[in-house]
N, C-alpha and C positions, 0 to 999 in steps of 0.2 A: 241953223239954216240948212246943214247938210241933211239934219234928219226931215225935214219938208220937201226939200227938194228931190230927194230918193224916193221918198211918198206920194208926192204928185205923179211922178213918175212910174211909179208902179201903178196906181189908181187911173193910168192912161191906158197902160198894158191890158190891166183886167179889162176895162172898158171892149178893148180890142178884141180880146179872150170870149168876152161874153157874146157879142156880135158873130162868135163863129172861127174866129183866128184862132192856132195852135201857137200858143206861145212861148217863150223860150229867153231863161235868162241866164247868165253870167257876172263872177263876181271879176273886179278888176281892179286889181293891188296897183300902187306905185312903183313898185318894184324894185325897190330898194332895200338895206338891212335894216331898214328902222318897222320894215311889214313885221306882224305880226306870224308866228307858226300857226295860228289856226285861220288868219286870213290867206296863208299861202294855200293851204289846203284846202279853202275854200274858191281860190283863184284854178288850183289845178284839178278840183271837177270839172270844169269846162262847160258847157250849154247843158244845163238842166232845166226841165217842165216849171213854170210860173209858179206854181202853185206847190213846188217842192222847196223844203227847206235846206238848207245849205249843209255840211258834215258837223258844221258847229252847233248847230239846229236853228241858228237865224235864218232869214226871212231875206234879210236886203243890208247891205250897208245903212247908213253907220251902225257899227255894233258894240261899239263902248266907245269913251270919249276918246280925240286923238285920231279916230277912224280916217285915213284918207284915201278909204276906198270908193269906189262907184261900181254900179249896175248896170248892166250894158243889158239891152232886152232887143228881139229879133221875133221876128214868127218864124215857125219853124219850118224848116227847105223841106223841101217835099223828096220821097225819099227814092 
């Protein structure tokens, strides 16, 4: 369920991305000690371009089973 739901999600953003929007995503741990060392790492890159892969080289949460992480997506603030 989590890997659909990060999916539809993302397939919204692109959507957005293609029509002209500069997109922008971030990964977003629980925050607790049960995170993962490469989901924290991939929580404290902070707003990166849609279409870039994360330091782990995934794409989007879930990234192995257990994952109880989310994607949080924005367009990007104009600078």
């Amino acid at each position: 369920l989590g890997n659909a739901y990060e999916y539809g999600n993302m397939l919204v953003a692109k959507v957005l991305q293609s029509s002209g929007l500069e997109m922008q995503k971030k990964w977003l741990s629980v925050g607790d000690e049960r995170v993962r060392p490469a989901h924290r790492a991939n929580q404290d890159q902070g707003w990166i371009p849609l279409d870039d892969a994360f330091q782990d080289g995934t794409d989007r949460p879930p990234s192995d089973p257990g994952c109880r992480c989310t994607l949080l997506m924005r367009r990007k603030p104009d600078a």
